[in-house]
VOFI-800724 format. One record per residue (C-alpha): z, y, x; residue number from 1. Coordinates in steps of 0.001 Angstrom, whole numbers, plus 524288, in hexadecimal, padded with zeros to 5 digits. Last residue first. Layout:
<kolvexs>
+-------+-------+-------+------+
:     Z :     Y :     X : resi :
+-------+-------+-------+------+
:     Z :     Y :     X :  NUM :
...
+-------+-------+-------+------+
</kolvexs>
This chain:
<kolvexs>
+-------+-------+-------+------+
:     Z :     Y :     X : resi :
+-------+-------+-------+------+
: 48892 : B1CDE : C2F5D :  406 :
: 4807B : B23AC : C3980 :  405 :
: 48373 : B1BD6 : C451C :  404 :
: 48BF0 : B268E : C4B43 :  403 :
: 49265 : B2903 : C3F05 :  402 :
: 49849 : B1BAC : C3D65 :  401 :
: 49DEC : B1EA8 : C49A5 :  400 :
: 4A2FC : B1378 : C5575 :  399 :
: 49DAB : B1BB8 : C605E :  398 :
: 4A2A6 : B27BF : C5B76 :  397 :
: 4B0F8 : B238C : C5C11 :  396 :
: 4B4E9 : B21F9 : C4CC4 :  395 :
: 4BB1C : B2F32 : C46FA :  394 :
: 4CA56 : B2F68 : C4596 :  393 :
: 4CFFE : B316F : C34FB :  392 :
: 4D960 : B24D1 : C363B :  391 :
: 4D0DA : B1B6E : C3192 :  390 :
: 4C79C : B1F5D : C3C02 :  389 :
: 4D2F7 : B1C7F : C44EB :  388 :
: 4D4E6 : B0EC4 : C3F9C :  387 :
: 4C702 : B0C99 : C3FEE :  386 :
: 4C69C : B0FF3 : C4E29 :  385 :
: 4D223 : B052F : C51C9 :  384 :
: 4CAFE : AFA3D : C486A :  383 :
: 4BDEE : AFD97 : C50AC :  382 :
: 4C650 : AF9C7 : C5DA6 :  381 :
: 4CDCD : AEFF5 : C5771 :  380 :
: 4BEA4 : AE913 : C5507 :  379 :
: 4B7ED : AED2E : C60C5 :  378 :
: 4B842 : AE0C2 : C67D3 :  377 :
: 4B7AC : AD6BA : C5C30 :  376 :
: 4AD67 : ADE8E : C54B1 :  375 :
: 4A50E : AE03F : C625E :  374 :
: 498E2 : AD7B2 : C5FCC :  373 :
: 49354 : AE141 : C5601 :  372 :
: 49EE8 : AEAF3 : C52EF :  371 :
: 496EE : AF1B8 : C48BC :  370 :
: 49FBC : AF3E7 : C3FE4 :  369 :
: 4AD2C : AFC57 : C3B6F :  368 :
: 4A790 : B056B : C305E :  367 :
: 4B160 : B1077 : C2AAD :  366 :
: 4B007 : B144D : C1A00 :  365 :
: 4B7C4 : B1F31 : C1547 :  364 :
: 4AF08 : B2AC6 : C1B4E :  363 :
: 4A3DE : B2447 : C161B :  362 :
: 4974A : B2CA7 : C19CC :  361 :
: 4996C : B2ADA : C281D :  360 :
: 49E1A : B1F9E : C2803 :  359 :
: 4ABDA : B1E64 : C2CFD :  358 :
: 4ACD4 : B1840 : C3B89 :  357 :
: 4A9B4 : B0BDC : C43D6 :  356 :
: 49C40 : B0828 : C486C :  355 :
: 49C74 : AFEE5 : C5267 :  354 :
: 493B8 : B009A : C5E8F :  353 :
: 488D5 : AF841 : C61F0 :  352 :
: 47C46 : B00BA : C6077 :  351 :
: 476AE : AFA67 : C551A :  350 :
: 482D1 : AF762 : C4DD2 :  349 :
: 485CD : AE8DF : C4C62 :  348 :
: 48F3E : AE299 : C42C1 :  347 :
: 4910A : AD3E0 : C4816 :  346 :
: 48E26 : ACA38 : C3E65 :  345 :
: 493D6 : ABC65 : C40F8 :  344 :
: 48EEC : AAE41 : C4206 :  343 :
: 4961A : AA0EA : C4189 :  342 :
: 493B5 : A951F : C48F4 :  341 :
: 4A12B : A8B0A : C46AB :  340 :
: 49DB0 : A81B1 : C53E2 :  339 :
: 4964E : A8198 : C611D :  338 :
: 49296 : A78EA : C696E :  337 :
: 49290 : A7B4E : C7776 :  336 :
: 484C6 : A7DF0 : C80CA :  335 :
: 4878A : A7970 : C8E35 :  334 :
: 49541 : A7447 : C933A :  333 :
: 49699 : A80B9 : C9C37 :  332 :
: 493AD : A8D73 : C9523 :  331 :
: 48ACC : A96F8 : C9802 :  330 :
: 47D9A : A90A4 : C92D3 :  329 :
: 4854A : A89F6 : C8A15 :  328 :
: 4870C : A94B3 : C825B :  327 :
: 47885 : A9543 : C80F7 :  326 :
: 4777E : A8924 : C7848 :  325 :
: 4830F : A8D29 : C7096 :  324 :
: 47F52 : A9A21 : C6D03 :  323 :
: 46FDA : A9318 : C6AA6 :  322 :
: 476E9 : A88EA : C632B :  321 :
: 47E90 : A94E6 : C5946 :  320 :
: 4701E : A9C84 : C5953 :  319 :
: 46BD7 : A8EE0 : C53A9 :  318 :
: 476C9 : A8B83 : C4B3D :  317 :
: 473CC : A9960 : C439C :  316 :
: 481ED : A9CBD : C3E0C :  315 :
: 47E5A : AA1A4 : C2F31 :  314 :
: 485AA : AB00F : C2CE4 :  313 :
: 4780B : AB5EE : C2B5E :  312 :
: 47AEB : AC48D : C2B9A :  311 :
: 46F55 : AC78D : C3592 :  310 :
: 46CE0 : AD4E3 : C39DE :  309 :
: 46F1E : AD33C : C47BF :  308 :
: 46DD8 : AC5F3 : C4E6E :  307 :
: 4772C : AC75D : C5938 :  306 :
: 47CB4 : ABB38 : C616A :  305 :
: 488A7 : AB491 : C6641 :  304 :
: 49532 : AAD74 : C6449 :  303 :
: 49C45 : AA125 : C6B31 :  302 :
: 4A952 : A9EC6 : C6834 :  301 :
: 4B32D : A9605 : C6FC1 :  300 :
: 4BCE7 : A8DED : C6816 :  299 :
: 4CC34 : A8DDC : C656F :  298 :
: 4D16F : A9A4B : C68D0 :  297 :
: 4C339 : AA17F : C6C9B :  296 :
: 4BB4B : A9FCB : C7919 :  295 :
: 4B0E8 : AAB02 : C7761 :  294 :
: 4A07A : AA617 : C7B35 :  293 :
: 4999A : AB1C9 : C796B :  292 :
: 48860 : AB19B : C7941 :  291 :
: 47D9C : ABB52 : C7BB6 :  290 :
: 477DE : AAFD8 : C8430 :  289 :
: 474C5 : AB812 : C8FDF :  288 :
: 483ED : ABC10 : C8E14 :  287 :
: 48ACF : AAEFB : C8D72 :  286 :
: 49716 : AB841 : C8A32 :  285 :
: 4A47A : AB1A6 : C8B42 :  284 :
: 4B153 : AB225 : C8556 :  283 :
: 4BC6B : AADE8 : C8F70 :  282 :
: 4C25B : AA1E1 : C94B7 :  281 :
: 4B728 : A994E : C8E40 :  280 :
: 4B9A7 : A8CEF : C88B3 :  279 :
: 4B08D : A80BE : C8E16 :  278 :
: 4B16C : A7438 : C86FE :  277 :
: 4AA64 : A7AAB : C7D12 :  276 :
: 4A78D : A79D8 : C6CCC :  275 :
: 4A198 : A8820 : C67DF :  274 :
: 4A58F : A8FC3 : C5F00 :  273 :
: 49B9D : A984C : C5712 :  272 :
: 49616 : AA577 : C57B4 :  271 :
: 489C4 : AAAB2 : C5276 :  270 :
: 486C5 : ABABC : C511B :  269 :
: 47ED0 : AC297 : C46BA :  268 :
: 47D9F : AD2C9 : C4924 :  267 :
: 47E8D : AD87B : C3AFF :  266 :
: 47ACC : AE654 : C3B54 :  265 :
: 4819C : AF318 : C3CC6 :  264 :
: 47C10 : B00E1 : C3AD2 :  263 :
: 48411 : B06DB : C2F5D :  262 :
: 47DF9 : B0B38 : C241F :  261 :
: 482D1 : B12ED : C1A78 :  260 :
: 4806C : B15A7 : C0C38 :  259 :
: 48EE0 : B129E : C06E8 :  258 :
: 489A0 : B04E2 : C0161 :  257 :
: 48570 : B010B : C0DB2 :  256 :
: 49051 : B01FE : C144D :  255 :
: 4931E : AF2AA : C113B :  254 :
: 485B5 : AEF3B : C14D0 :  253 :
: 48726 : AF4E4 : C237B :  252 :
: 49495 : AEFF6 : C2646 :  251 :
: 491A9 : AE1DB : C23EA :  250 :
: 48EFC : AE130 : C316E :  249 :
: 49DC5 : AE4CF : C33D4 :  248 :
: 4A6CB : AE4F2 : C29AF :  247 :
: 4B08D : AEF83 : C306F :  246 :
: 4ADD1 : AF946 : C2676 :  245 :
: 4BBEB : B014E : C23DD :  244 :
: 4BE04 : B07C5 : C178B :  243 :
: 4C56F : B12C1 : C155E :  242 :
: 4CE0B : B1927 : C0B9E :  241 :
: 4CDC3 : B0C41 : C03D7 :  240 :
: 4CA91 : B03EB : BF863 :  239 :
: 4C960 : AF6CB : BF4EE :  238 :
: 4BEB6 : AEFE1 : BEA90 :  237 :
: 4BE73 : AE54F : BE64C :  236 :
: 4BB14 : AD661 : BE83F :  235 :
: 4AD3D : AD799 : BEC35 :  234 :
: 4B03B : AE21E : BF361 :  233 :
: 4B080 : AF0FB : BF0A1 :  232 :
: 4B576 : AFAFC : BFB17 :  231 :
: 4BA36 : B064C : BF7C8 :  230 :
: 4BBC8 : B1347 : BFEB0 :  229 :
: 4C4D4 : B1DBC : BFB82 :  228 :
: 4C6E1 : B2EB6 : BFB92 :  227 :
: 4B999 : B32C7 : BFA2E :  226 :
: 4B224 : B2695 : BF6F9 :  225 :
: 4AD6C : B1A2E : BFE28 :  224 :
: 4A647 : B0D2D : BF6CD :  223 :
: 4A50D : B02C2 : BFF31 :  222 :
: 49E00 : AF60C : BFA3D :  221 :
: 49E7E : AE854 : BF6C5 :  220 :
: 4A7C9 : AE2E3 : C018D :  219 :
: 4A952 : AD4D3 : C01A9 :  218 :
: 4B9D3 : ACFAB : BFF71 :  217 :
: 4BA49 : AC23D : C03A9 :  216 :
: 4C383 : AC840 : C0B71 :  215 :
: 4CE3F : AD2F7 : C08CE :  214 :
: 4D96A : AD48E : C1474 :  213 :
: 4E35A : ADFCC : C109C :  212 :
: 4EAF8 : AE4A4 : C1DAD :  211 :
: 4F782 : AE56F : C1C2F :  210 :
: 4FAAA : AE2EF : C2C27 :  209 :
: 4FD51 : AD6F4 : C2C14 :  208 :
: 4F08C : AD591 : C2425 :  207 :
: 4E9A1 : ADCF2 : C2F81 :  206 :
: 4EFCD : AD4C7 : C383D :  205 :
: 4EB86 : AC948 : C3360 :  204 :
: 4DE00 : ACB09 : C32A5 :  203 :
: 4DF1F : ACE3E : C4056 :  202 :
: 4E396 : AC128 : C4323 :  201 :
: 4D849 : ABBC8 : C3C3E :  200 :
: 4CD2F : AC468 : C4153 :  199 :
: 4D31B : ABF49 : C4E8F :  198 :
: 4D2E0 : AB28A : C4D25 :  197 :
: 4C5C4 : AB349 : C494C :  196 :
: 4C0C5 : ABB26 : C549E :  195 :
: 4C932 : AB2B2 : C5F28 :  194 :
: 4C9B1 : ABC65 : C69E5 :  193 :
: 4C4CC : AC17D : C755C :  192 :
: 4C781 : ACA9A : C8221 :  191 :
: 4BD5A : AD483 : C8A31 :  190 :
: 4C3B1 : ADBE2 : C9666 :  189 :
: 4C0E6 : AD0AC : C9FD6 :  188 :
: 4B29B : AD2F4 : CA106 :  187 :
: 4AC41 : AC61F : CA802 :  186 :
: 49E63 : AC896 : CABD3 :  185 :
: 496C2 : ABC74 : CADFD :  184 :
: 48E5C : AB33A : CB752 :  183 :
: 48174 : AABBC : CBA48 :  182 :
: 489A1 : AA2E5 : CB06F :  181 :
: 48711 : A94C3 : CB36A :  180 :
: 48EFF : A8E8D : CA6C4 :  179 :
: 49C0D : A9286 : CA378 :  178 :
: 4A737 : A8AAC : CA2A8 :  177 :
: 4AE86 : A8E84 : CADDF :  176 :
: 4AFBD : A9D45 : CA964 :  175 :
: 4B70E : AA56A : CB2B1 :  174 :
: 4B303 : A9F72 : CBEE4 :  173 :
: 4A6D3 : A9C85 : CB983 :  172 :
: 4A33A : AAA54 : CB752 :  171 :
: 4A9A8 : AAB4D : CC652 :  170 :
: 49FE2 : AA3F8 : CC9C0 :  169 :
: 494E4 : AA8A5 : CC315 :  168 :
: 49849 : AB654 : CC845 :  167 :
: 4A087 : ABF22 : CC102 :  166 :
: 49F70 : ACBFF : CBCE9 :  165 :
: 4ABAB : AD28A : CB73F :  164 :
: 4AD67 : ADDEE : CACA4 :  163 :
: 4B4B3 : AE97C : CA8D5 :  162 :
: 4B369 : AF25C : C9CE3 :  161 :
: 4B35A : AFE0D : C9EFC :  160 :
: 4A9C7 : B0435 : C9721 :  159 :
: 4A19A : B05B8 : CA4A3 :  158 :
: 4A3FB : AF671 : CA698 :  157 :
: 49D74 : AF4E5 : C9861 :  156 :
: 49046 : AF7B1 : CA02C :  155 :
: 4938C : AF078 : CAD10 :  154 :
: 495DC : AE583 : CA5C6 :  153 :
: 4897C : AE553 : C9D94 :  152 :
: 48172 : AE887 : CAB5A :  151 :
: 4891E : ADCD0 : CB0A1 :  150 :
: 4849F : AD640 : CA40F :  149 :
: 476B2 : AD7BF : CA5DC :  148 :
: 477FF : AD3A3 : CB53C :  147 :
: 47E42 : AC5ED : CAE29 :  146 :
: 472D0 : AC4CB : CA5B5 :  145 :
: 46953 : AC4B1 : CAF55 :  144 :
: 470DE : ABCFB : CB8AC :  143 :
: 4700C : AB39D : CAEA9 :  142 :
: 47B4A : AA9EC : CA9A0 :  141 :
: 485E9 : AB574 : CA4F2 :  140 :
: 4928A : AB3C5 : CA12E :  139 :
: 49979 : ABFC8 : C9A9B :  138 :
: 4A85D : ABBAD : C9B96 :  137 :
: 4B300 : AC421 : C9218 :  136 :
: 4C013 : AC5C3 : C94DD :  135 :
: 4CAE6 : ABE19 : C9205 :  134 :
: 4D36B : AC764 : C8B77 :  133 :
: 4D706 : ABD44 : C7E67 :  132 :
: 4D976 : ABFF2 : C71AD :  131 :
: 4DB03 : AB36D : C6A3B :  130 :
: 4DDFD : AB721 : C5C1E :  129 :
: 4ECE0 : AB1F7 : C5AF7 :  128 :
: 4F22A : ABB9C : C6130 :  127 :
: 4F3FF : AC41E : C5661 :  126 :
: 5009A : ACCFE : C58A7 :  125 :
: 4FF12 : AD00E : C68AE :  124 :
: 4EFA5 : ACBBE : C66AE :  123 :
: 4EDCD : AD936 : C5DA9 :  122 :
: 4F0FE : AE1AD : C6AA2 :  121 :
: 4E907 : ADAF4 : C739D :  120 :
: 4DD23 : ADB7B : C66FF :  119 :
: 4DF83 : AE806 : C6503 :  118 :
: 4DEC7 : AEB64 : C7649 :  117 :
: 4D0F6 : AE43A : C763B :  116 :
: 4CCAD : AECF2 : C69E3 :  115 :
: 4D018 : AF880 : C7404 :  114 :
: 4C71A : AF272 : C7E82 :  113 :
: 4BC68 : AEFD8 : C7461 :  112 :
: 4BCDE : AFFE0 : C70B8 :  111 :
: 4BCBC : B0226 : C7DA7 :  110 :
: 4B072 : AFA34 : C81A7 :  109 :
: 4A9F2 : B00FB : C7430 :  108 :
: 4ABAC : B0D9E : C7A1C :  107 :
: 4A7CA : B0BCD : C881D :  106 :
: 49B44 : B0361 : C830D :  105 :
: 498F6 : B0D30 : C7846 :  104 :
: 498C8 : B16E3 : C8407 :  103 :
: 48EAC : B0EEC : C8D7E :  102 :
: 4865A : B0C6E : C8323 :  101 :
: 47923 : B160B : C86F5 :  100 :
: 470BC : B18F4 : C7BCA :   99 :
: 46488 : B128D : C775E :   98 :
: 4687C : B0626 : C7423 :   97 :
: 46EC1 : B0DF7 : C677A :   96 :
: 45F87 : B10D7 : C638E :   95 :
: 45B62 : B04C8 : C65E4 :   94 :
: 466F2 : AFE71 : C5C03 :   93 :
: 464A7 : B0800 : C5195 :   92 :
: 45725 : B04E0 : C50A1 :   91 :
: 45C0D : AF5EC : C4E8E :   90 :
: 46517 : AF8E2 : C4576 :   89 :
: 45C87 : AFFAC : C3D0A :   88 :
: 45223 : AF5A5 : C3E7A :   87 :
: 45BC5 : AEB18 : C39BF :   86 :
: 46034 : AF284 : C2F8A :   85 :
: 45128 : AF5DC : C2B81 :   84 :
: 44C4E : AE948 : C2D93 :   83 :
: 441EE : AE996 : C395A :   82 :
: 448B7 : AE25E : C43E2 :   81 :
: 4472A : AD54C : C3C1F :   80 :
: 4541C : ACD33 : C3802 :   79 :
: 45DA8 : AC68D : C402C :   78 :
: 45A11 : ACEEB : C4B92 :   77 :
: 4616E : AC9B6 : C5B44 :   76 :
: 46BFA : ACD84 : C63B1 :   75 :
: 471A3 : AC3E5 : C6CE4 :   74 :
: 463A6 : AC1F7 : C7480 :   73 :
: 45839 : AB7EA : C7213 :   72 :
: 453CE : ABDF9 : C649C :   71 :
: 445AB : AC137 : C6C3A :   70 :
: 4445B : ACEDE : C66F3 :   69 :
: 4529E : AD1E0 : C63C8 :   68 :
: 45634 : ACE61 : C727A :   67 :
: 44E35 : AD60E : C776C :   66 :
: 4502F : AE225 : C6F33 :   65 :
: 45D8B : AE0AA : C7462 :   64 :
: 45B2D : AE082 : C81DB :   63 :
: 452A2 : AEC70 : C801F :   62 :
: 45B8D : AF277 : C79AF :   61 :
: 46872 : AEDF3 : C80FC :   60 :
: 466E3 : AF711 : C8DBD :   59 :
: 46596 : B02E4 : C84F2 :   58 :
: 473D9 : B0077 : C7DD0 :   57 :
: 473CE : AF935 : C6FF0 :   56 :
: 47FE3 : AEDF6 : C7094 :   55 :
: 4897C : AF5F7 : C72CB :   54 :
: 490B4 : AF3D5 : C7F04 :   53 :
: 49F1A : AED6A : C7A45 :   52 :
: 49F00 : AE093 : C8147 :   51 :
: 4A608 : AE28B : C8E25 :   50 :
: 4B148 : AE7C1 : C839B :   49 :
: 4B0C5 : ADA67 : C7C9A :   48 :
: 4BC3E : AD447 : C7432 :   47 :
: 4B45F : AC7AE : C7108 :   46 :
: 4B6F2 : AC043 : C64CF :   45 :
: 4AB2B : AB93F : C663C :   44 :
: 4A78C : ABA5E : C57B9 :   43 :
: 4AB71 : AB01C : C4D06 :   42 :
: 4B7B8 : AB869 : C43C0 :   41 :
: 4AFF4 : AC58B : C4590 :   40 :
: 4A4D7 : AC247 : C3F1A :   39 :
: 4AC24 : ABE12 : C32E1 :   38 :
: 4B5DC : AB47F : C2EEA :   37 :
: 4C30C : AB202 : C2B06 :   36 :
: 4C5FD : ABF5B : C2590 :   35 :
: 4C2ED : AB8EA : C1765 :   34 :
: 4B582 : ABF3C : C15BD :   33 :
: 4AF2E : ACCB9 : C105B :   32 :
: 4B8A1 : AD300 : C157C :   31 :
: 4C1F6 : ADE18 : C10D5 :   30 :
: 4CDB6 : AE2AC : C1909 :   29 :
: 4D855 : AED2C : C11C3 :   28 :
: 4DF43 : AF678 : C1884 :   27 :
: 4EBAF : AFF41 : C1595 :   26 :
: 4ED40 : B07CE : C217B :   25 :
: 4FAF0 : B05DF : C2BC2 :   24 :
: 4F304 : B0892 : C376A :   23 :
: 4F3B6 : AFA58 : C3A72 :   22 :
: 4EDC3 : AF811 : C2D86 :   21 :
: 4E128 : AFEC0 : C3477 :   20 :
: 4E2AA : AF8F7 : C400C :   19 :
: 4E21B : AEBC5 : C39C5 :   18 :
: 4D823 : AED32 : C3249 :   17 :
: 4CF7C : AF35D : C3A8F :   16 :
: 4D3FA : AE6FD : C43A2 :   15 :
: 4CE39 : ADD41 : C3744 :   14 :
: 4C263 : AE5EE : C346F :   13 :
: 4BD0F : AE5F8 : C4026 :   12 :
: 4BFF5 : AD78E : C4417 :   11 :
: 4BA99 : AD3C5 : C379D :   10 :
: 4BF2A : AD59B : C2921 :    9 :
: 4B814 : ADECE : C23AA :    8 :
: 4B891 : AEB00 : C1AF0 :    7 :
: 4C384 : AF1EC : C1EFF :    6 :
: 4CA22 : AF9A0 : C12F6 :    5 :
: 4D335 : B0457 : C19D3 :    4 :
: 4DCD7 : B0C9B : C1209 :    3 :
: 4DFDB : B0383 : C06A6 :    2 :
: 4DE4E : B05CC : BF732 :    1 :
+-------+-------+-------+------+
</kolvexs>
């Protein structure tokens, strides 16, 4: 018997981990994989504070409804409205655009600025993952657009969370290789990594640190009690005090079994590496094009899209040629090539916010999901809260199970 079972082996799970062992518990990590892959291995590894307003707010809906409609926006229906997850979802959704964002922004910008200081302090022992504090450049090519994103900026500015608007010059300036920008916003606070290399070095740590790592190892069900709580896998069974659910959109079917549901679908996304002469000095957002271009260690990584509800793990060549195609758009040199397509699940609540805490029936059993697009930002952040959950503290209100019903 341990005190902490994780189940999962991403970015969530791996700093949970790591806090957790760091507070001298006994924890075990089961995936379903070998640690080498996962959704949070081909992201953008983007460390995004100017990115953190959640994704329902009243100026989104009918945006959003837009863009589900005509499937020509970042966030689009794998499967018909009317399926009673999907509708679920979806009726939660309106109802969260209907309420003001302004303090989930605030909270969630802090929570990304303290995940920026783990990741400072993990570099001084791990370097090796490519942290870098370059900032973040939104580049624009419509003055349509680029008015939309000074509203954006002035939005997260009230969180704090500073920003620059530059002319097409001085987009130029900064960037050489991009393509006729009308212009861009620049926020210097935001930083990246190398996702994989991360997961890896974290990995590490955590076995440093006595960690047990289980793959291949697929969780069959939960089963809590008074004073325990096991969890049965295909390969046994392990049991705990606590249990900690950081298995993102796999989340829903594995509390299943306890009678809960927790509000988080599948929201599909494509990356894949492209081939350029031109290497960006900094991540950037081609934001009419819903798309992030992040120079990595060796190659630079272009990811996009949101089909929620779809598990299919098959790359679809011609959303990866469309990436490409409008890449170009931005980028001098025209549309690249692109290599190694691959497609994650990001676990998406309705209203944006993670949902972190014990459930309410299941005193033993703590969920960590529904990150969306912000695993990699919030991830130390979320590890930090868990740790004081663990420790007997209640989850900011925000972030509660309870305040989602589950």
């Amino acid at each position: 018997m341990v005190d902490v079972v994780v189940v999962g082996g991403g970015v969530i799970g791996l700093t949970t981990a790591v806090e957790l062992a760091s507070a001298k518990l006994r924890v075990s990590v089961l995936d379903t994989r070998d640690f080498d892959h996962g959704t949070s291995h081909g992201n953008a590894g983007l460390l995004c504070p100017s990115y953190v307003t959640p994704i329902a707010s009243p100026r989104v809906l009918l945006t959003a409804l837009g863009w589900l409609i005509r499937g020509d926006g970042p966030f689009a229906l794998a499967r018909p409205p009317w399926k009673a997850d999907m509708a679920g979802w979806l009726a939660r959704f309106v109802v969260a655009c209907a309420s003001e964002g302004e303090i989930a922004t605030g909270f969630l910008a802090g929570l990304a600025r303290r995940s920026i200081e783990w990741y400072d302090d993990f570099a001084r022992n791990s370097p090796e993952f490519g942290l870098r504090r370059s900032g973040w450049l939104y580049v624009y090519k419509t003055r349509r657009g680029l008015n939309e994103g000074i509203r954006h900026a002035r939005a997260v500015g009230k969180a704090n969370v500073s920003s620059q608007i530059l002319s097409a010059r001085e987009a130029i300036d900064r960037e050489p290789g991009l393509r006729d920008p009308v212009g861009a916003i620049y926020y210097p606070g935001d930083a990246h990594l190398d996702p994989h290399s991360f997961v890896l070095a974290a990995g590490r740590r955590a076995r440093q640190l006595g960690v047990e790592m289980v793959g291949n190892s697929r969780v069959l069900c939960i089963r809590p009690s008074a004073d325990q709580v096991s969890v049965v896998t295909e390969n046994g069974e392990v049991t705990a005090s606590q249990v900690i659910l950081a298995s993102g959109a796999s989340t829903p079917t594995l509390v299943r079994n306890l009678g809960t549901k927790v509000p988080v679908l599948p929201a599909r996304g494509h990356s894949a590496s492209l081939f350029s002469d031109y290497i960006p000095r900094m991540p950037l957002l081609l934001a009419e094009a819903h798309l992030v271009v992040t120079p990595m260690a060796k190659h630079l990584r272009m990811t996009g899209g949101l089909e929620l509800g779809s598990f299919d793990a098959a790359p679809d060549p011609t959303k990866l040629d469309a990436m490409a195609r409008h890449a170009g758009e931005y980028l001098s040199g025209g549309a690249p090539s692109y290599y190694d397509g691959w497609v994650g699940f990001r676990p998406l609540t309705p209203s944006g916010l993670p949902i972190v805490g014990h459930l309410t029936r299941h005193r033993r059993v703590i969920v960590a999901c529904g990150h969306g697009t912000l695993g990699m930002t919030l991830a130390p952040a979320t590890a930090q809260v868990v740790r004081s959950i663990v420790h007997g503290e209640p989850p900011p209100f925000l972030l509660s199970p309870k305040r989602v019903g589950c």
